[in-house]
N, C-alpha and C positions, 0 to 999 in steps of 0.2 A: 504494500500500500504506500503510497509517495507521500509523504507529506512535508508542507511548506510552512515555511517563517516567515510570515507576516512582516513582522516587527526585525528581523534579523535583516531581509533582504531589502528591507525599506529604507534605514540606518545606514548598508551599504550605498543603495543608489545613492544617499542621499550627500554620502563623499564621495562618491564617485565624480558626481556631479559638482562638485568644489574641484575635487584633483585636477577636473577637465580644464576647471576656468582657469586655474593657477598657471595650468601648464602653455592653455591654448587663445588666451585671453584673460589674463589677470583685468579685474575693472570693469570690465566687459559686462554688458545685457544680455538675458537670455531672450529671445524674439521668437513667439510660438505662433500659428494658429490657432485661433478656437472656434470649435465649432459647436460647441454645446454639448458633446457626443463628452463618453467614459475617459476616452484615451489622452483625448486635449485635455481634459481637465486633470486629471490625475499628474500628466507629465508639467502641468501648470506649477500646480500644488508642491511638488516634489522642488522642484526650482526654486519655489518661492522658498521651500522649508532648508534651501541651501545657499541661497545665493541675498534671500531679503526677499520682500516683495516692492522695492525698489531698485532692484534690478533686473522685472521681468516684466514683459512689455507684452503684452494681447494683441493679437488682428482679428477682429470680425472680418470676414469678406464673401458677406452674401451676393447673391446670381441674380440680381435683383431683389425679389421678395423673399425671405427664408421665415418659413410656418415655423421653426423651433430658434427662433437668434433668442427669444428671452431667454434662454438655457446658456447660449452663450457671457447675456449678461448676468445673469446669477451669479455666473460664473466670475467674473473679474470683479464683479462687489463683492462676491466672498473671500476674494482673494485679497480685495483690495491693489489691484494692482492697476497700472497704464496701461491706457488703450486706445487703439484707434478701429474706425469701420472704415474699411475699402471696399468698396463695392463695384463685383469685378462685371456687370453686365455688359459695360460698355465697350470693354476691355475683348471680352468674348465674343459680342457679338461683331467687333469691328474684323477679327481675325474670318469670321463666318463671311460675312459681308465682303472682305478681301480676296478670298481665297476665289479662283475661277472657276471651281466645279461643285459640285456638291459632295459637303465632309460625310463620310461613313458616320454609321452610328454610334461606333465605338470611339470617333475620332471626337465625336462630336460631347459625347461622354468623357473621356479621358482630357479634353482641352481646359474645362475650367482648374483644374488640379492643377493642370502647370503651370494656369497663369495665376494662381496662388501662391503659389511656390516660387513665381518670379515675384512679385507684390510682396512676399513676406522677407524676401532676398534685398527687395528695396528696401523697404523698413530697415531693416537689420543693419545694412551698410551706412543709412544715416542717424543710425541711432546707434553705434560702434554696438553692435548685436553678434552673437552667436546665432544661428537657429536650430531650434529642437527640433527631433524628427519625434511624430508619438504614436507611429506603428507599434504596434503589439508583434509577438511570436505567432499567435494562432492565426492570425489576419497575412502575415508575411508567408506564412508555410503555403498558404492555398493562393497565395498568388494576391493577395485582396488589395490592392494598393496599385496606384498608377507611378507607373515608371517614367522618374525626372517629374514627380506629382507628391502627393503625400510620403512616397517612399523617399526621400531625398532628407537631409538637412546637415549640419555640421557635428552634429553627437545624438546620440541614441539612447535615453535611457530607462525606455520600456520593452525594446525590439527582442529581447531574451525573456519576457515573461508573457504567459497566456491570459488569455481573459479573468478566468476564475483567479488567477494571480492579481491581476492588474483590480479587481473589485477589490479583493480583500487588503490591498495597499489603500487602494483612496476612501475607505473607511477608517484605517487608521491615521489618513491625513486630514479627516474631520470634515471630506466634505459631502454636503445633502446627499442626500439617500437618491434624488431625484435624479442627479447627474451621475450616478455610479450607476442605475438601472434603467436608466434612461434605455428603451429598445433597439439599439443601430439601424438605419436601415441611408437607401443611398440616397434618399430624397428625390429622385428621379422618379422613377416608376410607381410610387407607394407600397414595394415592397421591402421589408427587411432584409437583413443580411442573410441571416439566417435562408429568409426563402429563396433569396437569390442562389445562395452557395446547394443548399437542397441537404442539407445537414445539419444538425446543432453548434453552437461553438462547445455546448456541457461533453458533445463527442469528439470533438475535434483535441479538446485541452486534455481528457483521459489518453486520447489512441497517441501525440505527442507526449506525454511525459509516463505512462506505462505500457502502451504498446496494445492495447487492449482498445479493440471495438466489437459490442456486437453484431452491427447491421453490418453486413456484406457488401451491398448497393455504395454505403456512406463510406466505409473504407477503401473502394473502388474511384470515387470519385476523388477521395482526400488524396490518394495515391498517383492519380492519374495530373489534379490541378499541383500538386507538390513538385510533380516531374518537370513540366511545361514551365513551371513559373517561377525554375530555381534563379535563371536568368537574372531575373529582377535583383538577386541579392548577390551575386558577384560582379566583378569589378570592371570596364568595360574590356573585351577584348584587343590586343595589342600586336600589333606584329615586333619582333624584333631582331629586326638583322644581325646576320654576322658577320660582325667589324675586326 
């Protein structure tokens, strides 16, 4: 039976998350996303409980209207921390409007994340920032993350723990119950994570850290999107001559 430290592994991230700055940014802001969701806010939390909450700086950056941004600001009142709203519609829709053909639907899906990711790059750089990446493990294993999009940032440090991990941390970081179980879902379709992927994460975070699934179907799929989607977390390919 596996079981986890709360309070051990939380303690660690949370000089982890000091050693970074000393090393890679002494003085330096930490510049995150928030999106309301478990994973921004926890990797918030953790920041703040290392660095001050005067040294961590929030981005709203809703696609125009987003049905859950009060979750985002719960979020930085509880935190008490700086923040800005960027609001990337314009930003999206000019590259749509640009481009001379019509974007895949995937392209079309996967475009607001980068230009996020560039937006939060801005931020960062005028506000002498690091940026948090706050991918999870369970999300990264199946691929769940846009490449050069939320999978991106200058330190990581949730990308080693599962969901059922990353709850039981941001209860001990004190924050609401709301934004720890908040449902995930991609805001697009009206479906959640969960339906999207066609599995649990409760399955996903047992068959990752004991090896254990029952559904056959769900194992098959976790299998299948793990292999495809290793891609995304190594480093880009390189040629290197021989000189």
């Amino acid at each position: 039976m596996y079981n986890f430290n709360a309070e051990k592994v939380k303690n660690e991230c949370v000089q982890w998350i000091r050693d970074f700055f000393e090393e890679n940014g002494k003085g330096c802001n930490a510049v995150l996303g928030i999106s309301g969701g478990k994973d921004s806010s926890i990797v918030a939390a953790l920041c703040v409980e290392a660095l001050g909450k005067d040294r961590v700086i929030g981005v709203l950056m809703p696609n125009g209207e987003q049905a859950d941004i009060d979750m985002a600001k719960l979020l930085v009142d509880t935190l008490g921390i700086k923040h800005y709203i960027v609001n990337i519609k314009d930003a999206v829709q000019g590259v749509i409007n640009s481009v001379p053909f019509e974007l895949s639907e995937q392209s079309m899906i996967n475009l607001p994340p980068r230009i996020r990711m560039s937006t939060l790059y801005a931020v960062s750089q005028s506000n002498n920032g690091r940026v948090a990446n706050t991918c999870n493990l369970s999300e990264d294993w199946v691929g769940y993350s846009t490449r050069y999009g939320d999978s991106v940032g200058d330190f990581s440090p949730c990308s080693n723990l599962t969901v059922r991990e990353m709850k039981e941390i941001g209860r001990l970081c004190g924050l609401p119950d709301v934004l720890i179980d908040k449902v995930p879902s991609d805001g697009l379709c009206g479906k959640t994570d969960e339906d999207n992927l066609g599995f649990t994460y409760a399955e996903l975070d047992r068959y990752i850290r004991e090896g254990v699934i029952d559904n056959p179907e769900s194992k098959a799929k976790i299998d299948r999107l793990h292999k495809i989607n290793l891609f995304k977390l190594q480093l880009m390919p390189s040629f290197k001559p021989e000189l």
